[in-house]
C-alpha positions as CSV (number, residue, x, y, z in Angstrom):
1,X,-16.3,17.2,-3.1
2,X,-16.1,20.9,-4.1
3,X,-17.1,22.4,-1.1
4,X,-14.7,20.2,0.9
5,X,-12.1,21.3,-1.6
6,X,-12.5,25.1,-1.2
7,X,-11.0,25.3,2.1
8,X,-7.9,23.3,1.1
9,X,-9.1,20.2,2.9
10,X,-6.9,17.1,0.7
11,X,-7.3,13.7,1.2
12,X,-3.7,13.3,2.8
13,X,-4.0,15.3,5.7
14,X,-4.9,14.4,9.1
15,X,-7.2,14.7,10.9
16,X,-6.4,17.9,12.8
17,X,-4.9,19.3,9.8
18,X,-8.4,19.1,8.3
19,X,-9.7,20.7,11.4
20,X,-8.0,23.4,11.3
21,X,-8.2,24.2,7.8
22,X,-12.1,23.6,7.7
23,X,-13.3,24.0,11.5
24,X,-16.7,22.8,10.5
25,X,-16.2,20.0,8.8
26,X,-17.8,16.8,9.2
27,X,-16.4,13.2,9.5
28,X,-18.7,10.6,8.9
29,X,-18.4,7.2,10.0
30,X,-16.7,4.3,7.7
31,X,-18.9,1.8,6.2
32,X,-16.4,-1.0,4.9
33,X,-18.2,-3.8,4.8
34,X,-20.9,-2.0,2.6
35,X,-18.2,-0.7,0.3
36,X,-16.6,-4.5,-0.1
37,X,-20.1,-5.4,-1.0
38,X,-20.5,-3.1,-3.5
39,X,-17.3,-4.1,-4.6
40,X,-18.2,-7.1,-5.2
41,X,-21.7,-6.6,-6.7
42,X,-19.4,-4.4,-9.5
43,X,-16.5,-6.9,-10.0
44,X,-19.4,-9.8,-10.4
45,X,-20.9,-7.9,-13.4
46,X,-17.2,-7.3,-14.9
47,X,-16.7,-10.8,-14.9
48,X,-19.7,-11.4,-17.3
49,X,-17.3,-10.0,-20.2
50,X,-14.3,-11.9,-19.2
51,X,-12.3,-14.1,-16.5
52,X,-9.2,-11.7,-16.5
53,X,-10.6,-9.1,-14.2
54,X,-7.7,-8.1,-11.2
55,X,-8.8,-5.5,-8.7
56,X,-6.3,-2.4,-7.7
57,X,-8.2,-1.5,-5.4
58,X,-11.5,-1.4,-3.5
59,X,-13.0,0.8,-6.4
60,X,-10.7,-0.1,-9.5
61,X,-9.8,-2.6,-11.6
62,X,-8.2,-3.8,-14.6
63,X,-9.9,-5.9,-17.4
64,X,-8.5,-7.5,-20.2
65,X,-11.7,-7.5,-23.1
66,X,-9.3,-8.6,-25.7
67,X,-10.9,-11.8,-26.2
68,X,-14.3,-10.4,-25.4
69,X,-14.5,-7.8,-28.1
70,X,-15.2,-9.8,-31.3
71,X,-17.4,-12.1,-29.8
72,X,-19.8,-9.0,-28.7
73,X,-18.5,-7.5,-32.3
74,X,-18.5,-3.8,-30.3
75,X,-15.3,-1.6,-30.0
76,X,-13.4,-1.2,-27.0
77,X,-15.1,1.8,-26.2
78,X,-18.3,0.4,-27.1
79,X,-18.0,-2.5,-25.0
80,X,-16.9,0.0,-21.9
81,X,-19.7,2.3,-22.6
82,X,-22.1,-1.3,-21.7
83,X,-20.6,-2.3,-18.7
84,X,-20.8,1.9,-17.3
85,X,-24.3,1.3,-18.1
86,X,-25.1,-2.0,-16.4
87,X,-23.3,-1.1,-13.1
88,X,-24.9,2.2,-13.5
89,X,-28.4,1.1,-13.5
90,X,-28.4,-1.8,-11.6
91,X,-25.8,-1.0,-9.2
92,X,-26.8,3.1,-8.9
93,X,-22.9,3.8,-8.7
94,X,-20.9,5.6,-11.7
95,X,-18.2,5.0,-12.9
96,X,-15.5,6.1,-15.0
97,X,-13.3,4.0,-17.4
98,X,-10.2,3.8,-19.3
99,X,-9.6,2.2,-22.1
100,X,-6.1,1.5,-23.3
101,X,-3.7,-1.3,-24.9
102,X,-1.9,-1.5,-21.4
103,X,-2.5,-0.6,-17.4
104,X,-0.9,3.0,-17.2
105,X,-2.7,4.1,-20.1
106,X,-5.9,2.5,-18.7
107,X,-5.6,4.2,-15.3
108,X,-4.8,7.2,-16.8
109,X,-7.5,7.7,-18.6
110,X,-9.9,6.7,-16.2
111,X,-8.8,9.7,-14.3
112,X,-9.4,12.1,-17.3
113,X,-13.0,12.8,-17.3
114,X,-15.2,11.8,-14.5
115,X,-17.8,11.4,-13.9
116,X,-19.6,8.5,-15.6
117,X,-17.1,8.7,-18.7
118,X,-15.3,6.8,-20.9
119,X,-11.6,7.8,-22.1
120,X,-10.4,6.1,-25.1
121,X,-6.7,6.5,-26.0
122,X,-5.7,3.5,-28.3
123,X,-2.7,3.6,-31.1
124,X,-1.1,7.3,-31.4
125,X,-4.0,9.0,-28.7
126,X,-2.0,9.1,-26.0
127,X,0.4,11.9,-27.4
128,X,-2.4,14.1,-27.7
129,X,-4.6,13.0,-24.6
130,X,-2.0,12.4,-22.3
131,X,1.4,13.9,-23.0
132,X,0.0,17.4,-21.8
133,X,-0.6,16.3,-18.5
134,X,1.6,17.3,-15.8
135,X,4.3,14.9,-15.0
136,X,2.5,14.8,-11.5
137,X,-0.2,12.8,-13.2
138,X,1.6,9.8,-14.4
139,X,1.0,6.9,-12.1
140,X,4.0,6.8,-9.4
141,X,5.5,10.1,-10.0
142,X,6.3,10.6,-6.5
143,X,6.0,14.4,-5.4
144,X,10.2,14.2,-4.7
145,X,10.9,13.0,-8.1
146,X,7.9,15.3,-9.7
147,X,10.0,18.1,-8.1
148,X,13.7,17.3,-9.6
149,X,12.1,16.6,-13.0
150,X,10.4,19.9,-13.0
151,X,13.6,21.9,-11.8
152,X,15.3,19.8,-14.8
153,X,12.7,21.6,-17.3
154,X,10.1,18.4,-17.7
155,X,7.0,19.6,-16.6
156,X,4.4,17.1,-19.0
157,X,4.6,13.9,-19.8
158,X,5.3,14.2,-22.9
159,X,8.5,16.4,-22.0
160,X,9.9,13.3,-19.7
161,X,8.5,11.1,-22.8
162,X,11.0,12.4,-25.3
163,X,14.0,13.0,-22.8
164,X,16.8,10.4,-23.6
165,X,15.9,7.4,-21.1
166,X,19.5,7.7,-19.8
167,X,19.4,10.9,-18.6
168,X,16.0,10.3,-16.7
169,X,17.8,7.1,-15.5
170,X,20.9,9.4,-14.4
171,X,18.6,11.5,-12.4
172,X,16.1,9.5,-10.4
173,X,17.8,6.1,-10.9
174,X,15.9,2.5,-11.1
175,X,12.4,4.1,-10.9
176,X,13.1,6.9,-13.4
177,X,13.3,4.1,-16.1
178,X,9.9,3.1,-15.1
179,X,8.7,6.2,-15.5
180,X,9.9,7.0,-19.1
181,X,8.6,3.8,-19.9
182,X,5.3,4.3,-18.8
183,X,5.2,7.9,-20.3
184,X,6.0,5.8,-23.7
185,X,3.4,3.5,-23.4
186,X,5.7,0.7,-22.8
187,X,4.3,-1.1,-19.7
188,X,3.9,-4.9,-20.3
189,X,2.5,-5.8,-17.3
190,X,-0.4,-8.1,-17.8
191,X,-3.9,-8.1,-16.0
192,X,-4.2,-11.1,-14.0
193,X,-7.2,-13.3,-14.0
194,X,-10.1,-13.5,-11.2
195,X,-8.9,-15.1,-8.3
196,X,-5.0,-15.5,-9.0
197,X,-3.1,-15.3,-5.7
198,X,0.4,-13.7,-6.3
199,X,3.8,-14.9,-4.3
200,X,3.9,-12.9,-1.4
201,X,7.2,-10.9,-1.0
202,X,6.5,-9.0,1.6
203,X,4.1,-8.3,4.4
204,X,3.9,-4.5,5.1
205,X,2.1,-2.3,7.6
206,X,2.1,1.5,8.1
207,X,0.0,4.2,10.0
208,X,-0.7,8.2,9.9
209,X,-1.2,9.3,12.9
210,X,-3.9,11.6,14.4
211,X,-1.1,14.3,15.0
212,X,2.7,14.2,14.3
213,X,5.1,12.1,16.4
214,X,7.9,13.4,18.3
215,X,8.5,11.7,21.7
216,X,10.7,8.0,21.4
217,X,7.6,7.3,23.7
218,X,5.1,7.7,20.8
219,X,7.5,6.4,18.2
220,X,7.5,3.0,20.0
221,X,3.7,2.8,20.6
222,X,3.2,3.5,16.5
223,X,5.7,0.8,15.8
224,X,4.7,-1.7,18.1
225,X,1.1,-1.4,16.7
226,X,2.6,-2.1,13.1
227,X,5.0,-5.2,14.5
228,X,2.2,-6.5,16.5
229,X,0.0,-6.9,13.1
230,X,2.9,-7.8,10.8
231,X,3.4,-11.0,13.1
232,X,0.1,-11.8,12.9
233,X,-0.4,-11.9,9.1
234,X,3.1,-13.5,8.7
235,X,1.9,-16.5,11.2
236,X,-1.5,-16.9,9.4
237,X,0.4,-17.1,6.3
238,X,2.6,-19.3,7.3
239,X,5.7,-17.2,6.7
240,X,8.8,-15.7,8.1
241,X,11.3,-13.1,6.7
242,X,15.1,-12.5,7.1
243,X,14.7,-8.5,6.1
244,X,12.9,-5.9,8.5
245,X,12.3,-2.3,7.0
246,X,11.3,0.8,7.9
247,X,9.9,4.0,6.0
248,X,9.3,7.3,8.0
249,X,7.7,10.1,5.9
250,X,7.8,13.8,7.3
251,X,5.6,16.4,7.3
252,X,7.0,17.7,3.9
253,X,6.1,14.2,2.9
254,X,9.7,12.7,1.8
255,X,10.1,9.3,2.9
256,X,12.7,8.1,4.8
257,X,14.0,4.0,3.7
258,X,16.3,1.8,5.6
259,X,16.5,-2.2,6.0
260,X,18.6,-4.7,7.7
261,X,19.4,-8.0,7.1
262,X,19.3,-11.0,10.1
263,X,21.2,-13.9,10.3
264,X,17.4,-16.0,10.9
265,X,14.4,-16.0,10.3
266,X,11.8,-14.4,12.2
267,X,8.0,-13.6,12.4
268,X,7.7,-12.5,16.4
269,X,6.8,-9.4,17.3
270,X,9.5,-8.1,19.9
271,X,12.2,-8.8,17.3
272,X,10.3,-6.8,14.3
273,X,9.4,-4.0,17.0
274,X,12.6,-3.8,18.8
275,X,14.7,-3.8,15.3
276,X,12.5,-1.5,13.7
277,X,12.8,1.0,16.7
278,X,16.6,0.6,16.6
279,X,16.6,1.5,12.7
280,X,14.6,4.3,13.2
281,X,17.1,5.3,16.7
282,X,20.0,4.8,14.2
283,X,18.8,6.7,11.6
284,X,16.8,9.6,12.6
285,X,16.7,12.9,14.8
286,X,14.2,11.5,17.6
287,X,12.3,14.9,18.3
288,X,11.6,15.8,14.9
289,X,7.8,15.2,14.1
290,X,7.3,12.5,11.7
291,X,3.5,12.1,10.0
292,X,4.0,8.4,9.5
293,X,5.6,5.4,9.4
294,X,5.8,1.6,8.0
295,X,6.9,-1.6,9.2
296,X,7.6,-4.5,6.7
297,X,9.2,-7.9,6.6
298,X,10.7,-9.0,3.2
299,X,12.7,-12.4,1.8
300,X,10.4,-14.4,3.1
301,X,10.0,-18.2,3.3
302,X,7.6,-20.4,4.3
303,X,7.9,-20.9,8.0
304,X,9.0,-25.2,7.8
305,X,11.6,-24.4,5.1
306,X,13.2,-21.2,7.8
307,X,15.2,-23.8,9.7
308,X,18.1,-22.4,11.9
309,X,21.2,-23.6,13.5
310,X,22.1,-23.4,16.7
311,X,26.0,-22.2,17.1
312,X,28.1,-22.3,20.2
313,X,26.7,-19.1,21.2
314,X,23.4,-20.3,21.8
315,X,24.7,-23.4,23.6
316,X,27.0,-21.1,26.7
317,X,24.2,-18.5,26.9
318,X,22.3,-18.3,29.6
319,X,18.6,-19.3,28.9
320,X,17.1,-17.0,31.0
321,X,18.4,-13.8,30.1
322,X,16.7,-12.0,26.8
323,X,18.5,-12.0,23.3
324,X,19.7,-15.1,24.2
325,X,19.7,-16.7,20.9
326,X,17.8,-19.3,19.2
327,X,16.2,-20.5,22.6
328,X,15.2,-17.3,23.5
329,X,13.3,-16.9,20.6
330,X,12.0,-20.6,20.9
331,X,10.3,-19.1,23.9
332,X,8.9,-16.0,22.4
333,X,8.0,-18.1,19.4
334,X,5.6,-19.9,21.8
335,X,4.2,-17.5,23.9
336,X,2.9,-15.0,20.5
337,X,1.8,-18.6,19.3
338,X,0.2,-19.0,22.4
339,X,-1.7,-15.6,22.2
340,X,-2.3,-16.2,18.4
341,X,-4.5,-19.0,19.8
342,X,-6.4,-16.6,22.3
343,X,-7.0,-14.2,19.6
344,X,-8.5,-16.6,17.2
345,X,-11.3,-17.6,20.1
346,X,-11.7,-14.1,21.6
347,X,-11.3,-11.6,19.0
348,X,-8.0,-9.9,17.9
349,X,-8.1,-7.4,20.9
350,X,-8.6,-10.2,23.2
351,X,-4.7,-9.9,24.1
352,X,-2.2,-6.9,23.5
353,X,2.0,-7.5,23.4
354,X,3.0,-4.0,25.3
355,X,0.7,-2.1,23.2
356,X,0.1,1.3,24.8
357,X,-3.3,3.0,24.6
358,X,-2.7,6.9,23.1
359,X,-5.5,8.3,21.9
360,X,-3.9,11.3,20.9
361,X,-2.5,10.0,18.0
362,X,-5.0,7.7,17.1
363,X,-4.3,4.6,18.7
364,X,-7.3,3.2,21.3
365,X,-7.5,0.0,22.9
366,X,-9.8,-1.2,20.0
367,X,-7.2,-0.2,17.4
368,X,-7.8,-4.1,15.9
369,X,-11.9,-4.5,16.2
370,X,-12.0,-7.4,14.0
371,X,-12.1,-11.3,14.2
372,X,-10.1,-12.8,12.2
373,X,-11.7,-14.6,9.4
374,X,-12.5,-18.4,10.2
């Protein structure tokens, strides 16, 4: 880790930026399926201290030992100290924990020593373990809102901890009152137990890309990837949404938000890729090199309760010319479907909607390798 550190090398750059800041450096292959197995293997000896165990991640999760601490009559920190052990010795992976009376906290301090540590901060700890971190270090302290809070004199977390919560409202809005509520200790949000499957509220895809975008050309290949995925998960799900957005984040990393609202329902893939593409026409300087981009679909339903109307509109058009309505999309509706069926025999790269090969900025005829899941 050090030595790819020293050259500046950061887990957010690309590719080429890496490249160029570290000539020789070498990229290893991805072993996924290995990593979801140990995964699993770590999760599984979790779950012998209690049934509320809800992954973050491929390599974190929360567990709530509340219940599990008197029956083992250990501590907290006790208790985490075991399970480091066990997945330690019969796993041959570290890792480092957090221990905490809520999520932020927990997190937190599994970031504070690693590695192979445990980080206890329980009743008044975290004013003296945590509050003289840099702001930057609270969980979803955006670099945009990190900078206007440090130009406003907060640098710690303790500083945004004891400002008045309505003057961090009155400066970074909604999410500025999460913020000094998680510098307080104040998140409530529960760990959910093993297995629980959450409402899905949006299906969400997004890409960096092997070297900036800049061409409308390029633009549309990213996006029709994304759109071309979306409609796929929202179809084996079952849903369809009413809400297509769009994020674009620059090279100086701010991100870029806009949405629109349709008058229907939709899950195909030339409406998500042609509205997206006219969101991002609408809204930003095409020529200016953008590092990455997401697609999403939100307010969703499931796909029989999505029922539309067919107005007068629909009834004069002409059938056979595009945008025509409901019909049209009846007809596109049918033909993804259609594909959807080929995919699930052949493999997801099977068939491609007007998906252009462009290696340069990472997007290869393979760019979906695997079948989905029977």
């Amino acid at each position: 880790m050090s030595l790819r550190k020293r050259p500046g090398v950061k887990t957010t750059d690309t590719v080429w930026q890496a490249k160029r800041k570290c000539p020789g450096i070498v990229f290893v292959p991805l072993r996924h399926r290995w990593y979801q197995e140990v995964s699993g293997r770590v999760n599984a000896i979790y779950r012998d201290y209690t049934d509320y165990v809800e992954p973050a991640s491929i390599d974190e999760s929360y567990l709530d030992l509340s219940g599990t601490l008197e029956y083992y009559r250990m501590t907290a920190g006790e208790l985490a100290d075991r399970i480091r052990a066990r997945v330690r010795e019969e796993i041959g992976v570290t890792i480092s924990v957090g221990v905490a009376n809520n999520k932020i906290f927990a997190k937190m301090g599994s970031d504070y020593k690693k590695p192979d540590a445990t980080t206890v901060i329980l009743g008044e700890d975290y004013k003296t373990i945590l509050w003289p971190l840099p702001v930057s270090d609270l969980m979803f302290a955006g670099k945009a809102s990190v900078r206007l809070l440090n130009q406003k004199g907060i640098f710690t977390v303790g500083d945004l901890a004891l400002q008045p919560k309505e003057r961090i409202v009155s400066l970074l809005g909604k999410g500025g009152e999460s913020l000094w509520s998680y510098a307080n200790g104040l998140d409530t949000d529960p760990v959910l137990p093993w297995g629980h499957v959450s409402e899905v509220k949006s299906v969400s895809h997004g890409m960096t890309f092997r070297r900036y975008l800049v061409s409308e050309d390029e633009i549309e290949t990213g996006v029709a990837v994304l759109a071309d995925r979306i409609a796929m998960d929202l179809r084996r799900k079952g849903l369809k949404g009413a809400v297509v957005t769009v994020q674009i984040k620059t090279p100086q990393l701010t991100v870029i938000s806009r949405q629109v609202s349709l008058d229907h329902y939709t899950w195909l893939l030339h409406e998500i890729r042609d509205i997206a593409m006219k969101l991002i026409r609408d809204n930003w300087q095409i020529g200016s090199p953008i590092r990455a981009i997401t697609v999403g679909v939100i307010r969703l339903v499931p796909a029989d309760e999505a029922a539309e109307q067919l107005d007068l509109f629909d009834l004069v058009s002409d059938p056979a010319l595009p945008g025509s309505g409901k019909r049209d999309r009846e007809r596109q509706d049918k033909m993804e479907a259609a594909v959807d069926t080929l995919r699930q025999k052949m493999g997801t790269t099977a068939v491609t909607l007007g998906v252009r090969r462009n290696e340069e900025i990472g997007i290869r005829r393979e760019w979906k390798s695997r079948k989905p899941k029977d």
